[in-house]
VMD Tcl script that builds the backbone (N, CA, C; Angstrom):
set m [mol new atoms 375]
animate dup $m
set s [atomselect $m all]
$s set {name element resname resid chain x y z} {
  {N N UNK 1 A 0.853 -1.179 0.000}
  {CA C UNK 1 A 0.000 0.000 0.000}
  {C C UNK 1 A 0.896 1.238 0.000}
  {N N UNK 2 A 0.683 2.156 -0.958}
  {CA C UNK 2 A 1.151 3.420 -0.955}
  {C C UNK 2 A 0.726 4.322 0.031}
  {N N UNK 3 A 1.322 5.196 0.633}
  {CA C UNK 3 A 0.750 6.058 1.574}
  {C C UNK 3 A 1.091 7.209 0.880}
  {N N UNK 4 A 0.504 8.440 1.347}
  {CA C UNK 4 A 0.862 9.834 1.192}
  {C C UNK 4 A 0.999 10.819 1.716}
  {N N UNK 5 A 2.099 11.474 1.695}
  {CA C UNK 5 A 2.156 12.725 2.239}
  {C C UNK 5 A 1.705 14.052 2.495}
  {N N UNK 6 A 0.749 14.666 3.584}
  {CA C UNK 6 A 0.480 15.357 3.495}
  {C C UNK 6 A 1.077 16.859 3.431}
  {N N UNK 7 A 0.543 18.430 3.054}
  {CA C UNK 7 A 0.996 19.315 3.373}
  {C C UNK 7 A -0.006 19.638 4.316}
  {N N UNK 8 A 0.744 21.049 4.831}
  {CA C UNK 8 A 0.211 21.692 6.050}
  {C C UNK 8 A -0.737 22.757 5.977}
  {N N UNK 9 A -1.529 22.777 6.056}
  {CA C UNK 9 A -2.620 23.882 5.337}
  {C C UNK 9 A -2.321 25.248 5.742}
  {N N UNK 10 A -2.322 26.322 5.275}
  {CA C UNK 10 A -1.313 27.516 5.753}
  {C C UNK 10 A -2.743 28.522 6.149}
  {N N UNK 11 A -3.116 28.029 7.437}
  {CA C UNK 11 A -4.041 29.232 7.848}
  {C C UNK 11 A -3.922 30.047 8.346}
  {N N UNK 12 A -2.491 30.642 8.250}
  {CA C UNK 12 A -2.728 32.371 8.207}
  {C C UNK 12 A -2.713 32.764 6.937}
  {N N UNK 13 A -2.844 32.113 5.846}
  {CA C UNK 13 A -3.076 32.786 4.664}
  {C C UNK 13 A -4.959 32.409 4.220}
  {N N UNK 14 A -5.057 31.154 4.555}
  {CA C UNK 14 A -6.763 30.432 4.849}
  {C C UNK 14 A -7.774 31.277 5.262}
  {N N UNK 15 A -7.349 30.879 6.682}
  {CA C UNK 15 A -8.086 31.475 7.630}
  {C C UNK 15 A -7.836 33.122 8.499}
  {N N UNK 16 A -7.088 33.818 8.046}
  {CA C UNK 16 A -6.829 34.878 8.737}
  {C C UNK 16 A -7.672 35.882 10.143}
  {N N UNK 17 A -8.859 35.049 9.559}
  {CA C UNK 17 A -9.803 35.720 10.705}
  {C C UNK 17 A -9.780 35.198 12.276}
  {N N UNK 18 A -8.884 33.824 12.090}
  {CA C UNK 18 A -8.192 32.914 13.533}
  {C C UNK 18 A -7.545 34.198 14.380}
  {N N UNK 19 A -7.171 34.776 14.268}
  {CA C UNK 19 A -5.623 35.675 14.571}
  {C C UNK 19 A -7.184 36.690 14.964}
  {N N UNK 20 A -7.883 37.173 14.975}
  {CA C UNK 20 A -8.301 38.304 15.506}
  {C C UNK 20 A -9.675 37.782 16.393}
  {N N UNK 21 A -10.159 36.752 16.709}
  {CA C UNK 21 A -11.333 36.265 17.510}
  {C C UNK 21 A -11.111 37.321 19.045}
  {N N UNK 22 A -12.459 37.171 18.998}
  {CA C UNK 22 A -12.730 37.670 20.656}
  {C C UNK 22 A -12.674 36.245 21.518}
  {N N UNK 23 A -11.701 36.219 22.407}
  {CA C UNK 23 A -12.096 34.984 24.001}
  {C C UNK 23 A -10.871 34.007 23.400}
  {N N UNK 24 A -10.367 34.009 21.847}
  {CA C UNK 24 A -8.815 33.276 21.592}
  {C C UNK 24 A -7.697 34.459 21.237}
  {N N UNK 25 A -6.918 34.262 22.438}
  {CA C UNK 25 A -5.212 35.292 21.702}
  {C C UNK 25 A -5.198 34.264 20.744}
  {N N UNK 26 A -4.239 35.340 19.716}
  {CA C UNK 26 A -3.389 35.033 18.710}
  {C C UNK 26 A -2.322 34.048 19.153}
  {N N UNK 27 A -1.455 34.029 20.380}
  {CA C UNK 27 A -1.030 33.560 20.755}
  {C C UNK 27 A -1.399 32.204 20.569}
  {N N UNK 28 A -2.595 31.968 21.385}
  {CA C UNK 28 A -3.157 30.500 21.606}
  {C C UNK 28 A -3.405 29.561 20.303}
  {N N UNK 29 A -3.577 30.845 19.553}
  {CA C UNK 29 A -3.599 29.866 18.077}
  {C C UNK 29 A -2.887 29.813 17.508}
  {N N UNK 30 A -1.163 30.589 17.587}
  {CA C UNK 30 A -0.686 30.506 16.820}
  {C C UNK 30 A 0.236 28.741 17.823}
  {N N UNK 31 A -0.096 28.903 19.191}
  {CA C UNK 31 A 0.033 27.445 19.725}
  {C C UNK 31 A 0.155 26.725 19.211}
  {N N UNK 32 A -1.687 26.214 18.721}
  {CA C UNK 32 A -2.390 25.417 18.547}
  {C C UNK 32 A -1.573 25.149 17.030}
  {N N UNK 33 A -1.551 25.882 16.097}
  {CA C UNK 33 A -0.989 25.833 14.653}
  {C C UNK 33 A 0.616 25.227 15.314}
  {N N UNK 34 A 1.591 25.355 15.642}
  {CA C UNK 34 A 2.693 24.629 16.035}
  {C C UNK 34 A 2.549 23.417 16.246}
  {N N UNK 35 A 1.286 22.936 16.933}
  {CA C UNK 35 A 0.905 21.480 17.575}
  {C C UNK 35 A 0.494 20.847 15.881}
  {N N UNK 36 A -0.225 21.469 15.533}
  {CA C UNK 36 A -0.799 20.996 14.004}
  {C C UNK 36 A 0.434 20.965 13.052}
  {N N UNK 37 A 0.839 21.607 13.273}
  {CA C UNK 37 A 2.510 21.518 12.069}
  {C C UNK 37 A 3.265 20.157 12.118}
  {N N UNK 38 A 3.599 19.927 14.001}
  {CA C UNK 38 A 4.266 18.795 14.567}
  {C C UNK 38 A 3.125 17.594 14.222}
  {N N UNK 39 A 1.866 17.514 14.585}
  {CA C UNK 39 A 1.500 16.223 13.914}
  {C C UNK 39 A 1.629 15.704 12.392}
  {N N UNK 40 A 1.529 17.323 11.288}
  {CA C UNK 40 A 1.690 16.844 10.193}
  {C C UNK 40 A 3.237 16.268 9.440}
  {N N UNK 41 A 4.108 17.060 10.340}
  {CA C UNK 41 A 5.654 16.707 10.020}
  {C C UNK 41 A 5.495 15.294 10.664}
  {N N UNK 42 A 4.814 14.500 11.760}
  {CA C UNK 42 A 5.574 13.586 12.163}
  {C C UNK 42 A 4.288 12.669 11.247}
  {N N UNK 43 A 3.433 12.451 11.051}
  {CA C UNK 43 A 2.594 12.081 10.053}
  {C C UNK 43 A 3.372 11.698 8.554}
  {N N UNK 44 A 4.040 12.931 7.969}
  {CA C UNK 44 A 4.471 12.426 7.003}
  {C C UNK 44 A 6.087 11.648 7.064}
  {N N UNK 45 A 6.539 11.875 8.412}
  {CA C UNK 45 A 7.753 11.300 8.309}
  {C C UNK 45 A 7.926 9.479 8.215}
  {N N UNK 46 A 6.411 9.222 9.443}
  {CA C UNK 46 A 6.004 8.214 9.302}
  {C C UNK 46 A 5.750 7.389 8.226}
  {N N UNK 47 A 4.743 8.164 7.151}
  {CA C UNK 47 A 4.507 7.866 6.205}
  {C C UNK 47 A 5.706 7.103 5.064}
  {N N UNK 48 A 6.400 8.404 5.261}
  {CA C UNK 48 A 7.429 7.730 4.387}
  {C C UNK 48 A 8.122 6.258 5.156}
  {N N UNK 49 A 8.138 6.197 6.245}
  {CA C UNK 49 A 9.132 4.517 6.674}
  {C C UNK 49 A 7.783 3.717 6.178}
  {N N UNK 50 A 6.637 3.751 6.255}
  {CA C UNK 50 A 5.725 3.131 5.945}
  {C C UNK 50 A 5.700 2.835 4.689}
  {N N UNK 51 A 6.353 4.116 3.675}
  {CA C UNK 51 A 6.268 3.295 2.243}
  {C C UNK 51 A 7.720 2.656 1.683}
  {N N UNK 52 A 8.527 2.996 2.987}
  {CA C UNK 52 A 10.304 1.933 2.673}
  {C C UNK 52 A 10.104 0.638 3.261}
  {N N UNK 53 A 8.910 0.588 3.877}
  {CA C UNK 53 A 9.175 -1.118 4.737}
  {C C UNK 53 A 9.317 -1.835 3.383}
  {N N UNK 54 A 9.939 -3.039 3.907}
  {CA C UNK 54 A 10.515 -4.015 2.706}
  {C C UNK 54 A 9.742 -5.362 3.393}
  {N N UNK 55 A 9.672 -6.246 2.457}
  {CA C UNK 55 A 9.522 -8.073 2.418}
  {C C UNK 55 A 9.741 -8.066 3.658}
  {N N UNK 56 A 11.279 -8.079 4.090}
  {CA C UNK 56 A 11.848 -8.476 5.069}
  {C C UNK 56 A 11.073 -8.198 6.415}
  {N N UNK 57 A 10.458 -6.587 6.422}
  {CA C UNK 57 A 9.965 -6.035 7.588}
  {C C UNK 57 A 8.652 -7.093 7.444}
  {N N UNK 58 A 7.845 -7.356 6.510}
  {CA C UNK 58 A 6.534 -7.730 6.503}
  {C C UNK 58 A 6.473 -9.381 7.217}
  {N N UNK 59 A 7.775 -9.809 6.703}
  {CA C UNK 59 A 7.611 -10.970 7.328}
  {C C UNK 59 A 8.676 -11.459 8.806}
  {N N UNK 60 A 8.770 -10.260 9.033}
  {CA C UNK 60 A 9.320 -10.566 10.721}
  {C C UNK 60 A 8.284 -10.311 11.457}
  {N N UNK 61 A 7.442 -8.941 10.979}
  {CA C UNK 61 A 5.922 -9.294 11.849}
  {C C UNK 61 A 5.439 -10.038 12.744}
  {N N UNK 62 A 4.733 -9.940 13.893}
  {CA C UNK 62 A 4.253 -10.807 14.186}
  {C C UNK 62 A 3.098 -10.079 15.197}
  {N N UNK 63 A 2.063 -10.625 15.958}
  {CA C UNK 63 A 1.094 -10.012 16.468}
  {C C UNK 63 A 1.585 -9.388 17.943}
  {N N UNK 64 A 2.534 -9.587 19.077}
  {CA C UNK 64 A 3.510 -8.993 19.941}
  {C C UNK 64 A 3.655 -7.970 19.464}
  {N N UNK 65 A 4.907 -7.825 18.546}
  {CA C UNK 65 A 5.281 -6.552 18.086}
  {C C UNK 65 A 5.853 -6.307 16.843}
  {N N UNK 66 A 5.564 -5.456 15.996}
  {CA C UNK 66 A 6.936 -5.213 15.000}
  {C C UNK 66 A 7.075 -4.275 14.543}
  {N N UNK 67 A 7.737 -3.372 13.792}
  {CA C UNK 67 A 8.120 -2.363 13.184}
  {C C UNK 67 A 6.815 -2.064 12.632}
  {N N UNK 68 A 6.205 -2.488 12.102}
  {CA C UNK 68 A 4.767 -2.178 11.223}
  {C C UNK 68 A 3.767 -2.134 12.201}
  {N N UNK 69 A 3.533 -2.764 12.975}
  {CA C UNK 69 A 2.583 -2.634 13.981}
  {C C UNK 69 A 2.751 -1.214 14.897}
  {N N UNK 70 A 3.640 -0.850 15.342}
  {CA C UNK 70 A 4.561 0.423 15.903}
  {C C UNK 70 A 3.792 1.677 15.039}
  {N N UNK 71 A 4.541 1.294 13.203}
  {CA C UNK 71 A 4.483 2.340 12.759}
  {C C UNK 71 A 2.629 2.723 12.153}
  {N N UNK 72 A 2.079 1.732 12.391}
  {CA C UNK 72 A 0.744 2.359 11.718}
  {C C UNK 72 A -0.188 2.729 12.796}
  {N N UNK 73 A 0.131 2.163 14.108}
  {CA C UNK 73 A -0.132 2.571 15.619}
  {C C UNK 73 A -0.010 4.445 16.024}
  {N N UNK 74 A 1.392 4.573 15.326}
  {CA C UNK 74 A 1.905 6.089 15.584}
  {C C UNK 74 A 1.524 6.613 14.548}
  {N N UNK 75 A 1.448 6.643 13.168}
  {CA C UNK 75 A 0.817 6.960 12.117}
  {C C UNK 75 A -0.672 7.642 12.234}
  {N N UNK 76 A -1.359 6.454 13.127}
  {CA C UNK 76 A -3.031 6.515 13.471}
  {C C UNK 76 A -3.356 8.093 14.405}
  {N N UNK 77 A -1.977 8.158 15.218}
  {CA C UNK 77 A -2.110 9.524 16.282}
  {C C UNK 77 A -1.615 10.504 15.568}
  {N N UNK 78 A -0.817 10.398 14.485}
  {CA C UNK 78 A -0.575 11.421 13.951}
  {C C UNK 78 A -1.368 11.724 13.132}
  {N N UNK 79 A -2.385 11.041 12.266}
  {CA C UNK 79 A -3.668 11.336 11.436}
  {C C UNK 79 A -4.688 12.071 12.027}
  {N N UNK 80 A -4.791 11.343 13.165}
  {CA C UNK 80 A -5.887 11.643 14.464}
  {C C UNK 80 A -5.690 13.220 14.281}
  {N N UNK 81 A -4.458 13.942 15.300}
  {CA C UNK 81 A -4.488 14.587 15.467}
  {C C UNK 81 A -4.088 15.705 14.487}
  {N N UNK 82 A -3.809 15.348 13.506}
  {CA C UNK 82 A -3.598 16.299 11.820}
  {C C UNK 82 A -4.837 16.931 11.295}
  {N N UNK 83 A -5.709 16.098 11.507}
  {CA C UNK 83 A -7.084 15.998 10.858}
  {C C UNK 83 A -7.961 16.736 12.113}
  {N N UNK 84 A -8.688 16.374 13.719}
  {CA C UNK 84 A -8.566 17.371 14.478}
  {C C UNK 84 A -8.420 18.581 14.446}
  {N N UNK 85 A -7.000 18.746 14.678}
  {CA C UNK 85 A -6.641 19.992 14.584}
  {C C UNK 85 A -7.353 20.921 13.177}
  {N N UNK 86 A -7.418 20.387 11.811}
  {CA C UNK 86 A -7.739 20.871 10.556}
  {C C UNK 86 A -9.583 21.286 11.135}
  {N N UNK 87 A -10.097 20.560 11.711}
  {CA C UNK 87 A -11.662 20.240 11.928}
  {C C UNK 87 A -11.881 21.946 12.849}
  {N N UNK 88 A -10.429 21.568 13.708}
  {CA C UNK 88 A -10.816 22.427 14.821}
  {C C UNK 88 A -10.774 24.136 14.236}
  {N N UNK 89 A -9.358 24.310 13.454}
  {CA C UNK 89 A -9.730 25.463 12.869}
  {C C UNK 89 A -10.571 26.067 11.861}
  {N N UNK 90 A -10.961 24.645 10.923}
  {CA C UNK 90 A -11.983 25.266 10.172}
  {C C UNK 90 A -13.563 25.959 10.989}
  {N N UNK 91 A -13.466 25.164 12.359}
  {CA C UNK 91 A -15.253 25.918 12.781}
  {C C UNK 91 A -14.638 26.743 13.444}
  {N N UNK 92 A -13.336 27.430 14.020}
  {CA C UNK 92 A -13.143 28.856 14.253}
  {C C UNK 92 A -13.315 29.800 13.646}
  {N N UNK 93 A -13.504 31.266 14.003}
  {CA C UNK 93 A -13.631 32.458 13.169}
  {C C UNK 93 A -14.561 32.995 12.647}
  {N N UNK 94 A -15.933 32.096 12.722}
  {CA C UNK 94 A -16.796 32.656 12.044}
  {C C UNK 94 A -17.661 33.888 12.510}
  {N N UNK 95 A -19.166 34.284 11.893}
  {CA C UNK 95 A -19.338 35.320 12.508}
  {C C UNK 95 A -20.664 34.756 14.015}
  {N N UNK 96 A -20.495 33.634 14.359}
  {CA C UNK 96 A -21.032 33.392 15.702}
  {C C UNK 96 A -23.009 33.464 14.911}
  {N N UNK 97 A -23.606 33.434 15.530}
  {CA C UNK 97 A -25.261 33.624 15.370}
  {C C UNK 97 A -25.909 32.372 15.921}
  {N N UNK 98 A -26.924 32.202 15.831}
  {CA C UNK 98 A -27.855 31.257 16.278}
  {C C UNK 98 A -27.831 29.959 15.771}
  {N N UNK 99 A -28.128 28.845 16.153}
  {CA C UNK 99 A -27.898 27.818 15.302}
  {C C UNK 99 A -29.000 27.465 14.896}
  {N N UNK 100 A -29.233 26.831 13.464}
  {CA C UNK 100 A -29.779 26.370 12.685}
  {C C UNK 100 A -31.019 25.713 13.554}
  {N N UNK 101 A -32.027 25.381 12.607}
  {CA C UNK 101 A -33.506 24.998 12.590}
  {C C UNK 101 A -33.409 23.689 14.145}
  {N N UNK 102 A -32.915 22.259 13.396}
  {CA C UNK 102 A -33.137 21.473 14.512}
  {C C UNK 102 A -31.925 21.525 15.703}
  {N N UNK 103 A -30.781 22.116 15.846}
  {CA C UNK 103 A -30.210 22.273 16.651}
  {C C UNK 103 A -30.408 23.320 17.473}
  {N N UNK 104 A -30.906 23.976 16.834}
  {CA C UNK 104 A -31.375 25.361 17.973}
  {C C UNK 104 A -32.762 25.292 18.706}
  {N N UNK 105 A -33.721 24.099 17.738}
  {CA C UNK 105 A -35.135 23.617 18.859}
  {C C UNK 105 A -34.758 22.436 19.506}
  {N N UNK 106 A -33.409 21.755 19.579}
  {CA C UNK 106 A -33.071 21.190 20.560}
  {C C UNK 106 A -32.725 21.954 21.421}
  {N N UNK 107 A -31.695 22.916 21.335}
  {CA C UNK 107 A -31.239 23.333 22.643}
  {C C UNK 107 A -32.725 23.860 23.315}
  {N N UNK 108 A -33.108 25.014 22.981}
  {CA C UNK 108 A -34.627 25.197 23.049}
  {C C UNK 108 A -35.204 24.765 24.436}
  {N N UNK 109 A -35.217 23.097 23.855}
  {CA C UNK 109 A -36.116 21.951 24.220}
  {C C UNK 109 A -35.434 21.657 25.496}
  {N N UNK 110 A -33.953 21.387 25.335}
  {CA C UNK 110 A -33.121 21.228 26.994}
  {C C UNK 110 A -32.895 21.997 27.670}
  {N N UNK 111 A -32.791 23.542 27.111}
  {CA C UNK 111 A -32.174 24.350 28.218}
  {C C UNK 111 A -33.207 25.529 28.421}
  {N N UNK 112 A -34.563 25.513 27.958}
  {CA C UNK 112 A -35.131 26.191 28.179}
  {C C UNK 112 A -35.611 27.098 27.215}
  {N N UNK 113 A -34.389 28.025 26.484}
  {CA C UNK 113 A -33.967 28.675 25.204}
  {C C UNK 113 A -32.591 28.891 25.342}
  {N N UNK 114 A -32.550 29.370 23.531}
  {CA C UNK 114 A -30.776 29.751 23.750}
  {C C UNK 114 A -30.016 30.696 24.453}
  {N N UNK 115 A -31.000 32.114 25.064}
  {CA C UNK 115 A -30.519 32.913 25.343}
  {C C UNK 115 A -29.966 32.196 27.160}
  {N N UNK 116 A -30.984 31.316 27.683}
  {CA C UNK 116 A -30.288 31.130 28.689}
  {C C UNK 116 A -28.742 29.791 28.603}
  {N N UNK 117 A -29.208 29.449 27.779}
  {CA C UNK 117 A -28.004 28.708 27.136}
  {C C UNK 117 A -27.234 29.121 27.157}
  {N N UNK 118 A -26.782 30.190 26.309}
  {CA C UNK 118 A -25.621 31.381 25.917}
  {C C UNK 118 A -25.201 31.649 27.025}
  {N N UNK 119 A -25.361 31.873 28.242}
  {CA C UNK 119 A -25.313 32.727 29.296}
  {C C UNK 119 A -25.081 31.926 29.964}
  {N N UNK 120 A -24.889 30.655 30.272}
  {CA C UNK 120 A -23.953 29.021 31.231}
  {C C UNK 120 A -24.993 29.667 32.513}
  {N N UNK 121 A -26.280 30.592 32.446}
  {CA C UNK 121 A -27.101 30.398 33.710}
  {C C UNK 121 A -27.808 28.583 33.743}
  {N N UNK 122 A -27.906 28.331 32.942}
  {CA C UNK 122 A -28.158 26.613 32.958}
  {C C UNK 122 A -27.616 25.736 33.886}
  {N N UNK 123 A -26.340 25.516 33.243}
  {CA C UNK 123 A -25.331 25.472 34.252}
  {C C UNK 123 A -24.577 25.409 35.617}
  {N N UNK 124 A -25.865 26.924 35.730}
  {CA C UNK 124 A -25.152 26.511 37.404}
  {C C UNK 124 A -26.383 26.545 37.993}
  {N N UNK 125 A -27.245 26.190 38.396}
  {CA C UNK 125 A -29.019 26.063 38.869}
  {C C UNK 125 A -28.457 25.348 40.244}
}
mol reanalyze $m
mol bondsrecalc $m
mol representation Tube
mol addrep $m
């Protein structure tokens, strides 16, 4: 199986509106983007031993332990958290408002309405 390498999605050129939110510093995201860089560098570094394993590696294998088992184990956390992180900044930044038809007559329905929702008076009763 071929694997592939990803790039790093460059959201300060993307997303620019990350960098100015009310309740996140810039700071915190430019964090969070360091953490996302390091999963995608170690993601693709992985990747690549994943596409040099040879015969040899495939058949020393075994269900204990082996080089392949290791590497698609660490591979899996580095996807995990590549992809995450991508999820997490795309629903940042936007312009905030009410939510949509059936999620907003759920909340509604549990918390009373949204405005007390909004306001974590729910919360603390």
């Amino acid at each position: 199986m071929e694997y592939s390498e990803r790039k790093p999605i460059d959201f300060k050129k993307e997303r620019p509106q990350l960098f100015k939110m009310k309740g996140i510093s810039a700071k915190t995201v430019e964090e969070h983007l360091k953490i996302y860089e390091g999963y995608v560098k170690k993601f693709n570094e992985i990747t690549q031993k994943l596409n040099n394993l040879t015969d040899e590696d495939y058949n020393a294998a075994n269900v204990t332990y082996s080089l392949i088992r290791e590497l698609k184990v660490e591979w899996t956390r580095a996807f995990g958290g590549m992809i995450n992180h991508e999820i997490y900044f795309s629903h940042l930044g936007g312009e905030g408002g009410k939510p949509g038809s059936s999620l907003g007559s759920q909340i509604d329905r549990d918390f009373g309405s949204r405005d007390i929702f909004n306001s974590f008076k729910y919360f603390f009763k």
